[in-house]
N, C-alpha and C positions, 0 to 999 in steps of 0.2 A: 670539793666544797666543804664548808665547814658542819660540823656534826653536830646539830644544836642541842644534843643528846652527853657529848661531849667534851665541847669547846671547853667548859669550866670540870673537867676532869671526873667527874662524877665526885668530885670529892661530899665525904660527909657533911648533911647538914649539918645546925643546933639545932636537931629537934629532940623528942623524948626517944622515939625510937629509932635515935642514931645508939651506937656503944658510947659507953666515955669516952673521954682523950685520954685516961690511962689506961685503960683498957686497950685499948687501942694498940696502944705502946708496949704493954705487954704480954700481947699476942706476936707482933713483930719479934721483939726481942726474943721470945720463947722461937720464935719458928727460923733465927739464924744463930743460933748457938753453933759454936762447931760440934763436928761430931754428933748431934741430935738426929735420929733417924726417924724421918718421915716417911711415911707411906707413899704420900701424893702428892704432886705439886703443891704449889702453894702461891698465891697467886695477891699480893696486898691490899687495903684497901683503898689504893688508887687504883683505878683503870690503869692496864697494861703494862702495869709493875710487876713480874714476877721475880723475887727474890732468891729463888735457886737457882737460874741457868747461870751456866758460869759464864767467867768474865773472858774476853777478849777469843769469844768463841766465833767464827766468821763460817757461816753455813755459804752466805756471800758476802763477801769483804766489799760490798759496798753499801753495808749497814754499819754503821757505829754505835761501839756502847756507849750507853748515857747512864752516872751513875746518879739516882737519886736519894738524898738525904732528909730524912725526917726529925723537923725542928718541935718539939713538944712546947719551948720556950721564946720569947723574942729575940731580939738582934743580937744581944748576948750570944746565944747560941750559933747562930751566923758569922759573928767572928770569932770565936772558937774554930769553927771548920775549915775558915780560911788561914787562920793562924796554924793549925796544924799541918795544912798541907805547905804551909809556905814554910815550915821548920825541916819539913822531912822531903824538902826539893821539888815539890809535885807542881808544877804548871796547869791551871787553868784556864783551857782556852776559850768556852764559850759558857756561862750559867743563865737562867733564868729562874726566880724564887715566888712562888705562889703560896697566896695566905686563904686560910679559910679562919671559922671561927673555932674547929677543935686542933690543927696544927698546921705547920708551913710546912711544902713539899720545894728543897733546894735541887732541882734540875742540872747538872755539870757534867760539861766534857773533859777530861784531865788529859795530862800525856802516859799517865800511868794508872790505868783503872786500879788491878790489883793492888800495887800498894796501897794508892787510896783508899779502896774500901776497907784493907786490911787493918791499916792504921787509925780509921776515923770507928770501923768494929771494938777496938782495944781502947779505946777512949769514949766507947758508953752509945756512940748515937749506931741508928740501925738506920742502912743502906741497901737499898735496892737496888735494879738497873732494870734497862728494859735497850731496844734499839732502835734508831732513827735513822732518818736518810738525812746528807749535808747536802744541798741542789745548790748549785751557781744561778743566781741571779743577776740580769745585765744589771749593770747600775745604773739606769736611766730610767724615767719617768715611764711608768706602765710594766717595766721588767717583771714586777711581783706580780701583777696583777694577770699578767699574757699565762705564769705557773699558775696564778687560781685559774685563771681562764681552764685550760689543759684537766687540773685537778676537778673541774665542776663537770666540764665535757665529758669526763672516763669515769661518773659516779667514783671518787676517789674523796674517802674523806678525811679531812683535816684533822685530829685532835687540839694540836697547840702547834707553835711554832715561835722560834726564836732567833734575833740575828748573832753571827759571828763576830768575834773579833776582828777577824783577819778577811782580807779582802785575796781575789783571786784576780788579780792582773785587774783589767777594767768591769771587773761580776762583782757585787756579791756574796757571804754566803750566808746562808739561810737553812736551819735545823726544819725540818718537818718531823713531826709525829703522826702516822698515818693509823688510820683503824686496821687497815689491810698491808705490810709495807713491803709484803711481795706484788701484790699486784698494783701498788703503788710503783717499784722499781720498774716492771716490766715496760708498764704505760709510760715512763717518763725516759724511758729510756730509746721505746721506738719515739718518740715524740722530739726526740735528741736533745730534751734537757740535762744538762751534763748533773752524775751525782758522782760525790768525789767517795773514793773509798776510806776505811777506817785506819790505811798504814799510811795516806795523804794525810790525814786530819793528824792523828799522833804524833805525827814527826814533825807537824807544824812547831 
């Protein structure tokens, strides 16, 4: 079910006791410098962003990375990021872009995390990631609804979710962001919701 704790990402209010938006910006920046040695995680301030684990790490390769990008500025900056990745070859195959009132959080699936983040790092913006499940959805009226169904019945909850480009034969596919995405995995998988792995999704 969805997390109504979550659903809008915990992102900062405007209020007085949010931080600035440059402030903000740079705490980020300060905490992905290369070579900057941290003590402790470090964890942004979106919900379930953490900006250290590295990239294309598969504990289970039926998690994919998602890498996100922090827009301080409008659309401007939006295509900037696409412009980049489309000069340095990088395909993206599913995004989602969320606005608050202190900055926009651009959500992407790439075919190549690492460059991506490396190249869009050297060109000023700071990029997170975090991981998600990709679930096949029938494509037919209540398909989505039968996965919320399953997600409400196993206390499984939803943060966000977003559709895919690309379709899977007659499915489907469908990004989940789960609170829990091991014990999200585990349940949908007895449940025989198919979730594709991160070397399917890439190689798309």
């Amino acid at each position: 079910m969805l997390a109504p704790s979550t659903v809008s990402e915990n992102l900062p209010s405007a209020d007085a006791a949010t931080p600035s938006r440059s402030a903000i910006f740079r705490a980020l920046h300060a905490r992905l410098q290369p070579n900057r040695k941290q003590s402790a995680p470090y964890t942004s301030p979106v919900a379930g962003i953490n900006a250290n684990l590295p990239l294309n790490r598969h504990e289970s390769t039926m998690k994919v990375d998602q890498l996100a990008v922090f827009l301080e500025d409008g659309s401007g900056r939006l295509a900037d990021v696409t412009a980049i990745l489309a000069e340095n070859g990088i395909s993206i195959r599913a995004l989602s872009l969320a606005d608050t009132a202190a900055f926009a959080i651009l959500r992407m699936i790439v075919n190549d995390n690492e460059k991506a983040r490396q190249i869009l790092q050297e060109n000023g913006f700071t990029v997170g990631k975090n991981e998600v499940l990709v679930l096949e959805v029938p494509d037919k009226p209540g398909g989505l609804a039968s996965v919320l169904d399953t997600a409400r019945a196993n206390d499984l909850q939803v943060e966000y979710m977003y559709a895919f480009v690309h379709k899977a034969g007659d499915a489907g596919l469908i990004i989940f962001r789960f609170a829990d995405p091991d014990k999200a995995l585990g349940v949908l998988s007895k449940e025989g919701i198919r979730v594709l792995s991160g070397e399917d999704i890439y190689a798309i």
